[in-house]
C-alpha positions as CSV (number, residue, x, y, z in Angstrom):
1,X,88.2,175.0,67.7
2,X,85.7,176.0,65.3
3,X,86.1,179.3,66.3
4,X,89.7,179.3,65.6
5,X,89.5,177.8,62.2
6,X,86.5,180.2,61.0
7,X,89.7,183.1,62.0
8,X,92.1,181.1,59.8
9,X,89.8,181.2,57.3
10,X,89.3,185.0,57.5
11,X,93.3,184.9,57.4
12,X,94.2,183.2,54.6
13,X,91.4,184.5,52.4
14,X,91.2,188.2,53.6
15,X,87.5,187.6,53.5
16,X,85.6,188.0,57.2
17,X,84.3,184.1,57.8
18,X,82.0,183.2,60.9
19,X,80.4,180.3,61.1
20,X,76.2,180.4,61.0
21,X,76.0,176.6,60.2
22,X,77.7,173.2,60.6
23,X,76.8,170.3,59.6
24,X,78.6,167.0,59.3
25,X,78.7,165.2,56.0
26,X,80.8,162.6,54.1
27,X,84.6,162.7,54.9
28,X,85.6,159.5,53.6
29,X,86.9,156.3,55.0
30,X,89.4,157.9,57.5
31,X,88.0,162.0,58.1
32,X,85.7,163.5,59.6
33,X,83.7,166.0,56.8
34,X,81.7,169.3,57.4
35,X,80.0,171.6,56.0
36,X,80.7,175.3,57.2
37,X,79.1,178.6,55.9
38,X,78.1,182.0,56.7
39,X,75.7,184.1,54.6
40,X,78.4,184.4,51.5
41,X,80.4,181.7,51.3
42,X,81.1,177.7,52.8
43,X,83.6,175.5,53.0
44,X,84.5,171.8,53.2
45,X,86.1,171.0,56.2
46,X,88.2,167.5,57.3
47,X,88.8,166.6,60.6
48,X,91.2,164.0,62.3
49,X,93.5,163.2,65.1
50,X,96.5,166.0,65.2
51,X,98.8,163.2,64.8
52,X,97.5,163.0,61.2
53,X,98.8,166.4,60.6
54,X,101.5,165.0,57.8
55,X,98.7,163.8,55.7
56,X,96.8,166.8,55.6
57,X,99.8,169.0,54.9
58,X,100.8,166.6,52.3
59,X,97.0,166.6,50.4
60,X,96.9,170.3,50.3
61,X,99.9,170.8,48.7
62,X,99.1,168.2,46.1
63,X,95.7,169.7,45.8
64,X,97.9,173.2,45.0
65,X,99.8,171.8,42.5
66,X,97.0,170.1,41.0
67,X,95.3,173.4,41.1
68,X,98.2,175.0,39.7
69,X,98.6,173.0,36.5
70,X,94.9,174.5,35.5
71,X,93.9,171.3,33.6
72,X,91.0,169.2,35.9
73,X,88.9,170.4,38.5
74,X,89.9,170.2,42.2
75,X,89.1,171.4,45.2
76,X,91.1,174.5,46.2
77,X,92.8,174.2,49.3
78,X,91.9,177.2,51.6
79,X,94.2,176.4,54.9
80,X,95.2,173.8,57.1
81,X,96.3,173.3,61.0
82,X,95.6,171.5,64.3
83,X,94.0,173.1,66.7
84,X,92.4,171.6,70.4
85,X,93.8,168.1,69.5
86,X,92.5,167.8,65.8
87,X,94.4,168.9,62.3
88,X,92.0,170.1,60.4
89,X,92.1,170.6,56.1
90,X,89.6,173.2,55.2
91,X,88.5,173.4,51.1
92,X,86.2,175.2,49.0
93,X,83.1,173.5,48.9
94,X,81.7,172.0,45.4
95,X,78.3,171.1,44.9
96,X,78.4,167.4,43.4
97,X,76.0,166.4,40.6
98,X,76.0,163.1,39.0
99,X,77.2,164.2,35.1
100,X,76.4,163.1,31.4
101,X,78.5,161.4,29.1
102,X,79.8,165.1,27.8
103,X,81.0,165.5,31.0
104,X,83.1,162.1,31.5
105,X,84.6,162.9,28.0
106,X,85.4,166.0,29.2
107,X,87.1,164.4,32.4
108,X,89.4,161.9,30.0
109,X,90.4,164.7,28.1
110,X,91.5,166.9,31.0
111,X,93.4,164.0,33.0
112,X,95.5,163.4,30.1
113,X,96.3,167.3,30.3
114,X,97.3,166.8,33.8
115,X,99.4,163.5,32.7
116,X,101.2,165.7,30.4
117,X,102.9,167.7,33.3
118,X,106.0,166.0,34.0
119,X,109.2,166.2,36.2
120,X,112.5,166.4,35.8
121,X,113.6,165.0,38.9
122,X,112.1,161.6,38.3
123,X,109.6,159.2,39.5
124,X,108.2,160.2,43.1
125,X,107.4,162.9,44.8
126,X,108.7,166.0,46.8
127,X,108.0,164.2,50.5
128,X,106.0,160.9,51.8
129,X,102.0,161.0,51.8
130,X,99.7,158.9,52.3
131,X,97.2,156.3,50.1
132,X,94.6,156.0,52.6
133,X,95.0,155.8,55.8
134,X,99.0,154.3,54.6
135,X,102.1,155.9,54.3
136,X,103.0,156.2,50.4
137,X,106.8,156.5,50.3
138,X,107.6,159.1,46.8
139,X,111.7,159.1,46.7
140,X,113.0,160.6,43.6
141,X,114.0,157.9,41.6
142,X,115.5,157.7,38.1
143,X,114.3,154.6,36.9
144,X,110.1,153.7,36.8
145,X,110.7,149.6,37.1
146,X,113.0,150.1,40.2
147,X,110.7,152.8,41.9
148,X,107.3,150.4,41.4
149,X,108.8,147.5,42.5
150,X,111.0,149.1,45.8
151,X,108.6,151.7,46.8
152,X,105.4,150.6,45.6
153,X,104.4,146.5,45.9
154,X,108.0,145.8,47.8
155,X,106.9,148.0,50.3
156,X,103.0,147.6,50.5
157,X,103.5,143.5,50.1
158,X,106.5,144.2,53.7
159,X,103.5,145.9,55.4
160,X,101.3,142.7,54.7
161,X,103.5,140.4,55.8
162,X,104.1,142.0,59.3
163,X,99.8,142.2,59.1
164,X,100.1,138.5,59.4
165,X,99.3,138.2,55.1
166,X,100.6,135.5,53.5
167,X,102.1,135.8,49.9
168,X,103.9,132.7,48.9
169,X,104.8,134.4,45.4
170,X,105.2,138.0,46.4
171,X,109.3,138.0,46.6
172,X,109.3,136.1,43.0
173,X,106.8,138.5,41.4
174,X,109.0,141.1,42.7
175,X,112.2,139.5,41.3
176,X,109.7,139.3,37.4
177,X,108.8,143.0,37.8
178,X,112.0,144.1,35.7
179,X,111.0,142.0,33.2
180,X,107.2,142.1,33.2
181,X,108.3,145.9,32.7
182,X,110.7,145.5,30.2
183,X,110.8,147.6,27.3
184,X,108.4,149.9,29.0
185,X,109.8,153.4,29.7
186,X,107.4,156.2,30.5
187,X,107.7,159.9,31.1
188,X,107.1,160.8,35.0
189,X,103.9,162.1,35.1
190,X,102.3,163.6,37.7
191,X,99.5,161.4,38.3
192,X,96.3,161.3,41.1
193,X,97.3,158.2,42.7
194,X,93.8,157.0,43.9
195,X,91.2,157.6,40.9
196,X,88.6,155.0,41.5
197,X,84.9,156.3,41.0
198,X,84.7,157.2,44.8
199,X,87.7,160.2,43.9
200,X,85.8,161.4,40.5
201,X,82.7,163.3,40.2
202,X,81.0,165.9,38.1
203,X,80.0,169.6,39.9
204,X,76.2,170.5,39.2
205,X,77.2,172.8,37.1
206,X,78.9,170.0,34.7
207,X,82.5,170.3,35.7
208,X,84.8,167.4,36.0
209,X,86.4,167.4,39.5
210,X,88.7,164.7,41.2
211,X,89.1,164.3,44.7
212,X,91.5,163.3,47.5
213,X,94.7,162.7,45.5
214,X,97.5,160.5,46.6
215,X,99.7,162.4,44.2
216,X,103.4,161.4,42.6
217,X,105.0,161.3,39.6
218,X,104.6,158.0,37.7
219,X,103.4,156.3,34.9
220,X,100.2,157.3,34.0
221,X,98.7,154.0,33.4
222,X,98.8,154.0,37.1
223,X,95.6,156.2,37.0
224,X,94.3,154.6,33.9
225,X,94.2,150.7,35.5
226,X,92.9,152.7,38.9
227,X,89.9,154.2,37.2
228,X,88.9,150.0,35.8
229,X,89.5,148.3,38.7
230,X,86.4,148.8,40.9
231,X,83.4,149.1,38.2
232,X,85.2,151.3,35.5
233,X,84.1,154.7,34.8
234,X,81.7,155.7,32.0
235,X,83.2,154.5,28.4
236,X,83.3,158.0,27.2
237,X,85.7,159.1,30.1
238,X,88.2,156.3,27.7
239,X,87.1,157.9,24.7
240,X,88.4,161.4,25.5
241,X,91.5,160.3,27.0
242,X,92.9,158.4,24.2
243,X,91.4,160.6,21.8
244,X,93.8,163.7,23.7
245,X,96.6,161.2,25.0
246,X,96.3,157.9,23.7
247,X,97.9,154.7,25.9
248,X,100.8,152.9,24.8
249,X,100.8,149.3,23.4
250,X,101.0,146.5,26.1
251,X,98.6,148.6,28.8
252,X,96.8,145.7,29.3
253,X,100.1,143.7,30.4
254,X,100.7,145.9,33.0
255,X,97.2,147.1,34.2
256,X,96.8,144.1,36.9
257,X,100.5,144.7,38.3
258,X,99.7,148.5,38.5
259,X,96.3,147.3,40.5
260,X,97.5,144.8,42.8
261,X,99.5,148.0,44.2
262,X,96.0,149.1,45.5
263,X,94.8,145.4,46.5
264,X,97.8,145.0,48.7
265,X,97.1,148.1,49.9
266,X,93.5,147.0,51.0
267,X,94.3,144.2,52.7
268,X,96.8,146.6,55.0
269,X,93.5,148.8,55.6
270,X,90.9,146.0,55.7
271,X,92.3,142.7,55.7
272,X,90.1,139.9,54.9
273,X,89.4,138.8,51.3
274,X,91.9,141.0,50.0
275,X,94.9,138.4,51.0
276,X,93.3,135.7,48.7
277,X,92.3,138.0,45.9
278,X,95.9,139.3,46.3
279,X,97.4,136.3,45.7
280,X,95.1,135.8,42.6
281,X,96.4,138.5,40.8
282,X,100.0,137.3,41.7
283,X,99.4,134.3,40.3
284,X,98.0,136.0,36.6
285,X,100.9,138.2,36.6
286,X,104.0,135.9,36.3
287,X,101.8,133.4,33.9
């Protein structure tokens, strides 16, 4: 296998690749992560089952466009395939530093770049991806309110139920979203989809970089509540955001309905406490 991806490599980047050294390192919650390199160059490689092909196709390409757009850091996407049973995502490899405040001012600046690229086609996405380990449906949709509310906490609070969750409230909250959202009409923007603290990092080198997206076109705040609800990030990633691209009025309405997306989301990957603290934010939202 490794053989074969080292010749994709050389493929793709018209560069001769062996591999001298593997080593295994962090993947995440659902890969498998190396470390690859010859005597020039090395690479990040994910590994998982070859039935998880879709969801690597689907991260490269939103790595690409992200990429593409030339506003914040990401990994560039080298190639991708399945080979002896596994699908495999290979990226160029970044060394990780921890970052100054500079840095995170830097990072607010350049998300609200990448918030600025928009789409004419809508709210959604060119195919299905994944938010962790779950499917993330993206149909193109005209209206924001209808596509949250179908595609995003409709279907994340269906896949709880048939998890065995119970959410006496959910089909009311979903009947108050048009209203909760009233008023409110943003510009599709393309947005990461995931940015808590473990998808945001600084190089060594001081460059801002986000990871893993689970990209679509949406309202930014989506990103913006993300990045508050587990810990926050640094105050002057805020500053530098709403200094370039500043939020509109009533964020803080909607940041706990834009989260409980996520929460419902962890309970269908972890279960647990996530049902009760689930229904907590239910209960906040409609009073």
């Amino acid at each position: 296998m490794w053989k074969r991806i080292a010749e994709h490599i050389t493929q793709t980047t018209g560069q001769t690749f062996a591999i001298a050294h593997r080593k295994s390192v962090s993947g995440g919650c659902i890969n498998q992560g190396y470390a690859i390199s010859d005597p020039q160059q090395t690479y990040f490689v994910k590994l998982n089952q070859a039935s998880q092909f879709a969801m690597f196709e689907a991260e490269a390409i939103a790595l690409r466009q992200q990429w593409e757009t030339q506003t914040i850091r990401v990994p560039k996407p080298i190639c991708y395939g399945v080979e002896a049973g596994s699908t495999y995502l290979v990226l160029e490899w970044l060394e990780l530093g921890r970052g100054n405040g500079a840095a995170w001012e830097q990072m607010g600046r350049q998300l609200a770049a990448m918030h600025q690229v928009t789409s004419e086609q809508g709210f959604g996405w060119q195919q299905n991806n994944t938010i962790g380990a779950t499917p993330q449906v993206n149909p193109w949709t005209a209206d924001w309110t209808e596509f949250f509310a179908v595609h995003r906490i409709g279907y994340q609070l269906r896949l709880a139920e048939r998890r065995g969750g119970y959410f006496p409230q959910g089909q009311t909250l979903l009947a108050q979203i048009p209203h909760i959202l009233a008023g409110h009409s943003p510009t599709p923007a393309m947005v990461h989809g995931d940015l808590w603290s473990g998808n945001a990092s600084v190089t060594k080198q001081g460059e801002p970089v986000i990871l893993d997206p689970a990209l679509y076109f949406g309202d930014r705040e989506v990103d913006i509540a993300m990045t508050e609800l587990f810990g926050g990030f640094p105050t002057e990633f805020y500053r530098g955001y709403n200094q370039a691209y500043p939020l509109d009025a009533g964020y803080k309405t909607r940041k706990m309905l834009y989260n409980l997306y996520h929460i419902l989301n962890h309970f269908n990957l972890f279960g647990g406490s996530y049902e009760s603290q689930a229904n907590s934010m239910i209960r906040q939202i409609m009073f």
